[in-house]
BAFI-3210 file (N, C-alpha, C; in Angstrom, 3 decimals, decimal comma, padded with zeros to 6 digits):
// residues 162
n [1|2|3|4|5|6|7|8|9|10|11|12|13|14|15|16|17|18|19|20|21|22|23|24|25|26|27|28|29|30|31|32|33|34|35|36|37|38|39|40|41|42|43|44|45|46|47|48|49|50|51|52|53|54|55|56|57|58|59|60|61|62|63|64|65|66|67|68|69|70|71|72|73|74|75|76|77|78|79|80|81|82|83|84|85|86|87|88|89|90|91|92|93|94|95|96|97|98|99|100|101|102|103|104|105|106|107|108|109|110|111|112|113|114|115|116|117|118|119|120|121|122|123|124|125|126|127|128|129|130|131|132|133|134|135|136|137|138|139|140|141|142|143|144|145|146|147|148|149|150|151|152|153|154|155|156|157|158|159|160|161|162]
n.u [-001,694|-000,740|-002,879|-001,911|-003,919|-004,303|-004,725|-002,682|-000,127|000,315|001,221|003,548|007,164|010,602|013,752|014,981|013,527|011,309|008,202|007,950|006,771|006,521|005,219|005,190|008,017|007,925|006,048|007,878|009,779|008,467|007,896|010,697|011,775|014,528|015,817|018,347|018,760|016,116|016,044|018,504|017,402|015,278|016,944|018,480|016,207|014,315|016,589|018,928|021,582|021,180|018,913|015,243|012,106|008,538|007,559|009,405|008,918|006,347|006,950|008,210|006,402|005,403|008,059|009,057|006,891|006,754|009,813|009,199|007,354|009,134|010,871|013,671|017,123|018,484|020,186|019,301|016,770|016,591|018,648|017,836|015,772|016,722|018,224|016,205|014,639|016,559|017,032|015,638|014,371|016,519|017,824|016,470|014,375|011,005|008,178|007,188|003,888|000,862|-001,389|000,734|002,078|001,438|001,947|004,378|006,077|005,060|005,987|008,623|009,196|008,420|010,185|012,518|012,059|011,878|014,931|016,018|015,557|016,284|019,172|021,139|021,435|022,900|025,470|027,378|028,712|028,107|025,204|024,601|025,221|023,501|021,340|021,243|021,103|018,614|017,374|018,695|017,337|014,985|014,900|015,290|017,916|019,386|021,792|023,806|022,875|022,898|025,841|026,455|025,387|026,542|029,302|031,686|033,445|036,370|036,090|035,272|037,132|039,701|038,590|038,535|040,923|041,713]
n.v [011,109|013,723|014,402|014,274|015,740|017,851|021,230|022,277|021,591|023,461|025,857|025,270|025,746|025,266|024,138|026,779|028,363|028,996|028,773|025,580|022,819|019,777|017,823|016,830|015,508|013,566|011,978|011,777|010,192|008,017|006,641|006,179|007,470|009,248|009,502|009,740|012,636|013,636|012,911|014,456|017,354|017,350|016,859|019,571|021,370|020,679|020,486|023,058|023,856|023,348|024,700|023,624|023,132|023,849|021,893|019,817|018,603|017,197|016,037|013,676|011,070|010,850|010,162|007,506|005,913|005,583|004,748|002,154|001,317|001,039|-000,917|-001,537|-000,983|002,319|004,571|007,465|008,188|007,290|008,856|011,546|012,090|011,347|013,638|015,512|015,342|015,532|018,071|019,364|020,488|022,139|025,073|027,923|026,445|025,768|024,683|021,686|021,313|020,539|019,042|017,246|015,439|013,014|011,281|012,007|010,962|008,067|007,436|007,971|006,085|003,876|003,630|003,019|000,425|-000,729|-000,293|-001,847|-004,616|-004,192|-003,743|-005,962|-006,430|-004,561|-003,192|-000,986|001,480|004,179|004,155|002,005|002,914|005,482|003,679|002,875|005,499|006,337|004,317|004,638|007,041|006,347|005,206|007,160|007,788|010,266|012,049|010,013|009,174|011,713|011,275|009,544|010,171|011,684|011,613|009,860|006,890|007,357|009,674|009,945|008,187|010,208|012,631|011,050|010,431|013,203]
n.w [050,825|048,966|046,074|042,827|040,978|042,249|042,884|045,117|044,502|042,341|043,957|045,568|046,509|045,924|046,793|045,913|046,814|045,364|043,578|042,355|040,432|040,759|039,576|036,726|036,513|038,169|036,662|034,135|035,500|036,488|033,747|032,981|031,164|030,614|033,055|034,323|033,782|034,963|037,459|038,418|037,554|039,547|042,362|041,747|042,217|044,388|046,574|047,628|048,483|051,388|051,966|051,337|050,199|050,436|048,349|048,513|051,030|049,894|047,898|048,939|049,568|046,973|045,677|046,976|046,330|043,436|043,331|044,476|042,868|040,185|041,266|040,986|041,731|043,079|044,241|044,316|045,642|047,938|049,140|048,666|049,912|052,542|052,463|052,510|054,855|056,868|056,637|057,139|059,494|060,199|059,697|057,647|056,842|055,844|057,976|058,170|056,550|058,358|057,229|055,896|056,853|058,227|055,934|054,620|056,949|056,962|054,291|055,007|056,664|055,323|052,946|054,606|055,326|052,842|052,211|053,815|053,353|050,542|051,133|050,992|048,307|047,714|045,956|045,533|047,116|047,890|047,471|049,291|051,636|051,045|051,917|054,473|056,082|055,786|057,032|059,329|060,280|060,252|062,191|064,053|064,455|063,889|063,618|063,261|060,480|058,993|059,175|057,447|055,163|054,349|054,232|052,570|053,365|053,365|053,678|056,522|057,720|057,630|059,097|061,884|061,887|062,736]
ca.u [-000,777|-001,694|-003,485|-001,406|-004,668|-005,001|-004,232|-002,057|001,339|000,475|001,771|004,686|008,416|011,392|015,118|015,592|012,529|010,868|007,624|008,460|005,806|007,545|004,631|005,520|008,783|007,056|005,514|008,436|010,547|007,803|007,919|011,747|012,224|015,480|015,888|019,356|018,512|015,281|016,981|019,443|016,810|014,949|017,983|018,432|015,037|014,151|017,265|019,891|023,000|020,709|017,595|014,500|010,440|007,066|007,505|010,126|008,175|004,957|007,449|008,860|005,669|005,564|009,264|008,898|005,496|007,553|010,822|008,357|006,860|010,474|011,793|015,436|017,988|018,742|020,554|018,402|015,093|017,263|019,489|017,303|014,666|017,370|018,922|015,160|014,413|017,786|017,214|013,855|014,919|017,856|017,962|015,031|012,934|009,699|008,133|006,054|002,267|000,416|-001,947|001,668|002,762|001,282|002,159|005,319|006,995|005,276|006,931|010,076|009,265|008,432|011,693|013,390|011,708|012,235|016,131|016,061|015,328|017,422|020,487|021,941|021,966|023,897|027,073|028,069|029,406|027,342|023,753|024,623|025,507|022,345|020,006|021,994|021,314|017,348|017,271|019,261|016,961|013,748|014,798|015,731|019,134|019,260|023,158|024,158|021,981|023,978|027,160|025,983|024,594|027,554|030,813|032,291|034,179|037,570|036,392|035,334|038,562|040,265|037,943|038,875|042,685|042,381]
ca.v [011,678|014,965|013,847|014,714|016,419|019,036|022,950|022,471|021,976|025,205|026,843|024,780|026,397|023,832|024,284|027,688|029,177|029,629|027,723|024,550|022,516|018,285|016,336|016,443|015,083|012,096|011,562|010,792|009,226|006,666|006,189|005,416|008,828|010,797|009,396|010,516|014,241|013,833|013,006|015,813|018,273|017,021|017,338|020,659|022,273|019,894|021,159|023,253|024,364|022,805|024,871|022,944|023,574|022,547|021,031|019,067|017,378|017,091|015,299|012,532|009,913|010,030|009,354|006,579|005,341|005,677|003,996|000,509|000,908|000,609|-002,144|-001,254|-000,440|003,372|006,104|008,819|008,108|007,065|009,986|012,891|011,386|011,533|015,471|016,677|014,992|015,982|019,699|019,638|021,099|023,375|026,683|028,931|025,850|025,847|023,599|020,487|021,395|019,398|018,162|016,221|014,514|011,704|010,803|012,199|010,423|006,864|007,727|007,483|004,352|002,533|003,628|002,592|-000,876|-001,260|-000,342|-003,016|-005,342|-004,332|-003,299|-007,002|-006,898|-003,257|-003,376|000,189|002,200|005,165|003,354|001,501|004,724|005,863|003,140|002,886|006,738|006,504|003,299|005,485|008,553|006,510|004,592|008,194|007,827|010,959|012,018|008,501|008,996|012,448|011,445|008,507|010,845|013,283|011,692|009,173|005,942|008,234|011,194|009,660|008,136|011,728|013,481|009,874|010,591|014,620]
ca.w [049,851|048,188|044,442|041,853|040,826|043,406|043,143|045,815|043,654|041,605|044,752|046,594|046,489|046,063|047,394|045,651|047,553|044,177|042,702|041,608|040,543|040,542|039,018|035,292|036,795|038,733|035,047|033,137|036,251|036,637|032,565|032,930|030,411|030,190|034,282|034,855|033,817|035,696|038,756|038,363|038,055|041,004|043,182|042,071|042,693|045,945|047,763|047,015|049,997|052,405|051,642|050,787|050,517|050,693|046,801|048,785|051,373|049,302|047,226|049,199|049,427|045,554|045,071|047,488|045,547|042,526|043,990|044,549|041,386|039,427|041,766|040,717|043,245|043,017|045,078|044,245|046,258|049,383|049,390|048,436|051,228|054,234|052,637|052,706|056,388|057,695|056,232|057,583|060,839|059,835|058,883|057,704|055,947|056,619|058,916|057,754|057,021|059,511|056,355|054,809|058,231|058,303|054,594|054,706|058,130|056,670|053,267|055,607|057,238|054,268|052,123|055,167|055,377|051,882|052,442|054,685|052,666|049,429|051,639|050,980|047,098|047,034|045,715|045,312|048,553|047,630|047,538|050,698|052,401|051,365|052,618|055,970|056,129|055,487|057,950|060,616|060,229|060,233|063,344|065,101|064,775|062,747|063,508|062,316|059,026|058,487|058,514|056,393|053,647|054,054|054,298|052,303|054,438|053,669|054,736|057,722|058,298|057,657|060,697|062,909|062,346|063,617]
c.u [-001,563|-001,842|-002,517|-002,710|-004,701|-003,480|-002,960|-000,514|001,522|001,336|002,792|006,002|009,532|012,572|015,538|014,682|011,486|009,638|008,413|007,264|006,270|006,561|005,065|006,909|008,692|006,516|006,910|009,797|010,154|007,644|008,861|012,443|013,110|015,931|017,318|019,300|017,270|015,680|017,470|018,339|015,803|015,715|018,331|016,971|014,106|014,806|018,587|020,670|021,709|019,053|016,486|012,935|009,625|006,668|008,650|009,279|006,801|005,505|007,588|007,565|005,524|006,562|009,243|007,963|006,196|009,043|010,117|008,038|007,708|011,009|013,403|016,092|018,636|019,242|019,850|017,376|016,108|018,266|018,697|016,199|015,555|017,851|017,547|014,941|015,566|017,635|016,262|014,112|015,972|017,576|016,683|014,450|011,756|009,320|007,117|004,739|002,206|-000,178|-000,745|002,022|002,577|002,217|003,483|006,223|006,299|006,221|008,374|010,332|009,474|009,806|012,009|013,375|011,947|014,087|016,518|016,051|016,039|018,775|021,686|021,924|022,710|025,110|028,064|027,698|028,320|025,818|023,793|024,675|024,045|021,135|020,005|021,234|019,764|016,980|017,530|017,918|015,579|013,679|015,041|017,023|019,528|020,845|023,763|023,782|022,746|025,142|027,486|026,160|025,868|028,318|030,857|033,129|035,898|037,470|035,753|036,584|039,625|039,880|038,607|040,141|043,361|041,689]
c.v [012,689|014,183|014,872|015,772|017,879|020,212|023,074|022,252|023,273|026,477|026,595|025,580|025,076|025,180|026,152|029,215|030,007|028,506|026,898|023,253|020,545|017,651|016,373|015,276|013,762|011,580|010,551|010,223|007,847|006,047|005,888|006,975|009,890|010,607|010,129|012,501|014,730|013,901|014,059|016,936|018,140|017,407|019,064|021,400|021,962|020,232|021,393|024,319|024,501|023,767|023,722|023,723|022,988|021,700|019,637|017,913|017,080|015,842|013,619|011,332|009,543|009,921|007,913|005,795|005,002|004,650|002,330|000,331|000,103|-000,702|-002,261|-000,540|001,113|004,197|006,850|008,597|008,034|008,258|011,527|013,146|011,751|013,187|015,786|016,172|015,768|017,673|020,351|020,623|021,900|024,607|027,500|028,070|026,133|024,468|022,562|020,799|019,971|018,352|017,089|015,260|013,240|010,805|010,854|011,282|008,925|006,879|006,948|006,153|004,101|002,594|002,700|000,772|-001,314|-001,503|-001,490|-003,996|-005,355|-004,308|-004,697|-007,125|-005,443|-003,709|-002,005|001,018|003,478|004,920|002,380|002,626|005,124|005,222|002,845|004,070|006,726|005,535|003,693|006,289|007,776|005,660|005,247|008,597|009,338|011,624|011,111|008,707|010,111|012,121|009,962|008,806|012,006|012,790|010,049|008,038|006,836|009,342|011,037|009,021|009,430|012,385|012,090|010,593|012,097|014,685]
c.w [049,015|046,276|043,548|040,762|041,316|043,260|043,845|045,431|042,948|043,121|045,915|046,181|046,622|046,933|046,584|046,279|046,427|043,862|042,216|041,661|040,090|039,837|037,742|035,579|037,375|037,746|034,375|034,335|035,929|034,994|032,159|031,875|031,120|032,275|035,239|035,233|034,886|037,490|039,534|038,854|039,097|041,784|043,266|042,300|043,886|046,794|046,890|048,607|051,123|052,823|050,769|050,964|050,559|049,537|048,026|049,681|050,705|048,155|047,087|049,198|048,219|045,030|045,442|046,318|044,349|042,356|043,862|043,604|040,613|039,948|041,243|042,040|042,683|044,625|045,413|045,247|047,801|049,772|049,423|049,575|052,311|053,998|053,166|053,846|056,881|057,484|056,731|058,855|061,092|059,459|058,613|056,754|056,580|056,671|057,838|057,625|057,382|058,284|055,388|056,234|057,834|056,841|054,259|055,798|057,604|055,098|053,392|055,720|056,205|053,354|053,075|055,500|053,997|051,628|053,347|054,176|051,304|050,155|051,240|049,482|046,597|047,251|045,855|046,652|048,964|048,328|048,752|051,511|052,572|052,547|054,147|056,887|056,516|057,195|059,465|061,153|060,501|061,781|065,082|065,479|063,291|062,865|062,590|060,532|058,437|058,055|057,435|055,144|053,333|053,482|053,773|053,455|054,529|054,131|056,033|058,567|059,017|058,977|061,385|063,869|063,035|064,665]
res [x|x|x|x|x|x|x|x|x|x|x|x|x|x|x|x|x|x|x|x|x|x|x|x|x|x|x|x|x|x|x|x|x|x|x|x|x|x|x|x|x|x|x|x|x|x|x|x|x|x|x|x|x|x|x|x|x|x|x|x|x|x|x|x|x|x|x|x|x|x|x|x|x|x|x|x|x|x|x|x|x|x|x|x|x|x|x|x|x|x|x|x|x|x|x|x|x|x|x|x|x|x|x|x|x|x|x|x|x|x|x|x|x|x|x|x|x|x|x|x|x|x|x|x|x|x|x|x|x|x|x|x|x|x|x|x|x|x|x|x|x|x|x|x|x|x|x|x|x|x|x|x|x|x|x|x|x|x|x|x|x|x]
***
């Protein structure tokens, strides 16, 4: 996992293809501070209309890391984890440096082993969705994990019925 130390955030790009530099944000997540807004602006500068960057995957092992720390059941880490995988391979992102791989694809796993393991005390439709989605995506079932993370149980009905 790249050190929250190292140079190498001064020059990542998030979802708007612009510098975006996330550790202050990994600061006051992991301190429980202002979390909703933190969230928010995560989401928007991690990926935005299915653009993402190298702030994005440089990201995901310390949301994860972060995610275990809290031990609370959240959305956010499981959802923002399967957009930036699923986006990974779309459109004009750029590809994975080789130096995040490793750190990045166990990242996956382990959310997804941890989703595994909370998936039986979610209550809310949303946050199941998600961890379904992560669980899909880390087991290769990465279609499945899309329309997980996309579509609501009614708007999967809706496409069924045309």
């Amino acid at each position: 996992m790249v050190s929250l130390n190292d140079e190498f955030w001064d020059h990542l790009t998030g979802g708007y293809k612009t510098r975006f530099d996330p550790r202050s944000h990994f600061a006051r997540l992991e301190a429980g501070e202002d979390v909703e807004n933190i969230w928010h602006e995560l989401w928007e500068e991690l990926h935005h209309q299915g653009d993402i960057g190298t702030a994005s995957y440089a990201a995901v092992p310390h949301l994860v890391m972060i995610y275990k720390k809290l031990g609370t059941l959240d959305w956010n880490p499981y959802a923002i984890v399967a957009v930036i995988e699923l986006a990974r391979t779309e459109g004009q992102n750029p590809e994975l440096p080789k130096f995040l791989e490793m750190d990045y694809f166990r990242a996956i796993q382990e959310l997804a082993e941890i989703g595994t393991r909370e998936v039986s005390r979610a209550v809310e439709p949303g946050l199941v969705r998600a961890m379904l989605s992560i669980i899909a995506i880390a087991k290769g079932l990465r279609t499945h994990g899309r329309f997980l993370i996309k579509y609501s149980e009614d708007e999967l009905l809706k496409i069924e019925q045309t």
